[in-house]
N, C-alpha and C positions, 0 to 999 in steps of 0.2 A: 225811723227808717221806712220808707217808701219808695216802691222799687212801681215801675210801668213798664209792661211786656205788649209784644206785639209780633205780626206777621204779617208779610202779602203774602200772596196763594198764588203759586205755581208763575212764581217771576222769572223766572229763568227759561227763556223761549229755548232751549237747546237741549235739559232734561225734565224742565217741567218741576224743579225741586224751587221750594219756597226759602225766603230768607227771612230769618226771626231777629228780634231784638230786643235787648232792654238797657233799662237804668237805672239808678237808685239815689236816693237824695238823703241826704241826712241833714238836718236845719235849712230845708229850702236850696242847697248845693249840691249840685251831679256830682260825684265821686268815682264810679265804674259805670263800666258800659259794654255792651257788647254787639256785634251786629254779627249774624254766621249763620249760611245757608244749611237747611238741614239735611240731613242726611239721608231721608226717605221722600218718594213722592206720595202729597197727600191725596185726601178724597174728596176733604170738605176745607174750608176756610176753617171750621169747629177745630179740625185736627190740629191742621197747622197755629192754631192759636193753645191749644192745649200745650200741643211739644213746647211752644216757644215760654209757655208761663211755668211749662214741668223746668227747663233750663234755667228761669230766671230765681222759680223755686231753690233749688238747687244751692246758686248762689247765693240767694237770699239768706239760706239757714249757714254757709260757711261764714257769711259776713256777721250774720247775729253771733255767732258764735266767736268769731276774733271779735267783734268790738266789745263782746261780755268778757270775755279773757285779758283785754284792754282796759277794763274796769270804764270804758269811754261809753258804754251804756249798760242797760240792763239788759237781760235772755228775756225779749217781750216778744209780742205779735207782731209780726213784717204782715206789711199791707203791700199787696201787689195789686196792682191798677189793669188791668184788660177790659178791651173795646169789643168782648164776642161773646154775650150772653150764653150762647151754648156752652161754650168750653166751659164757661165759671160754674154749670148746672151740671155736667161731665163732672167735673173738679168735688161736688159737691155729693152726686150721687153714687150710693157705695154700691150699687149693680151696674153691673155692663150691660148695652145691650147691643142686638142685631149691629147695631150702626157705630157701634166702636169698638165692638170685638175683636176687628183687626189690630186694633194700635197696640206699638209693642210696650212690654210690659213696665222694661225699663221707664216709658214714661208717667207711668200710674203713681210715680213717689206723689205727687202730685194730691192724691186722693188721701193719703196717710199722713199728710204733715195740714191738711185743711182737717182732716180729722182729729187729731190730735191738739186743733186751737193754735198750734204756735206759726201760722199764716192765715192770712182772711184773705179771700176774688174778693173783689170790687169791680163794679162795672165804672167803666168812663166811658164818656162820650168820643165819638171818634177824631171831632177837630181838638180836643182836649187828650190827645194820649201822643204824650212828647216823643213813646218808641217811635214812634210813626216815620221818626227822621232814620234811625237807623236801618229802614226795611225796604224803600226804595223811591225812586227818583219822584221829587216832589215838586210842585208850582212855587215860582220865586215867595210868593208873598204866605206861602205857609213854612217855606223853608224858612224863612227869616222870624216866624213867629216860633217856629219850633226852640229855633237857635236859641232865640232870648230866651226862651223858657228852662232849657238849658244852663240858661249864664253865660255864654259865649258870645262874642263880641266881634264884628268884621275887625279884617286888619285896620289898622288904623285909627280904630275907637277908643282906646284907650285910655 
């Protein structure tokens, strides 16, 4: 199970609120996905990649969790994929400081389940992180690399 998180920062010209995304793969196959603007304006790209990997977290451990109750795998480590060094060092570091103090608490689950072993941050590289489709308007020729990597197929391809 391999899930990639992502965010732009403050895409929405009207309240400045970011939209996050992710996916997750299980044998190389997208199964879920989400794309949904967040509910706070951030301060940093760091934030808004933190929220979007706290939400993707999130899901991540519902999903280990039914597919271990499924007997369809085992209760292992979910590996989530983000493109934002900072946040994964956020993620990692069990102090707050000055410069995230603010972020509400509800998104620090984050800190407790990277602690606890049953998630790993991974950094990707940014033309390599597939969220990337679900967080805002892209160039044709990355949109269509995103796509395949996905597995999705224009109409007609089939």
């Amino acid at each position: 199970l391999i899930g990639y998180s992502d965010s732009d920062w403050c895409g929405d010209v009207d309240d400045r609120k970011s939209t996050a995304g992710y996916v997750f793969f299980m044998e190389n196959s997208a199964f879920t996905w989400l794309s949904k603007k967040q509910p706070i304006v951030a301060l940093s790209t760091c934030e808004v990649e933190y929220v979007a990997a706290s939400w993707s977290i999130q899901h991540a451990v519902w999903l280990r969790n039914l597919l271990s109750k499924l007997e369809i795998m085992k209760a292992e480590k979910v590996l989530i994929r983000v493109d934002n060094r900072s946040a994964i060092e956020l993620a990692k570091n069990p102090i707050n400081h000055e410069r995230s103090k603010h972020i509400d608490v509800r998104f620090h689950f984050i800190k407790e389940k990277v602690k606890e072993g049953s998630v790993e941050l991974e950094h990707v590289g940014s033309k390599e992180q597939v969220a990337d489709i679900f967080t805002k308007s892209l160039p044709t020729t990355t949109f269509q690399k995103l796509r395949k990597l996905l597995g999705m197929k224009e109409e007609g391809e089939i």
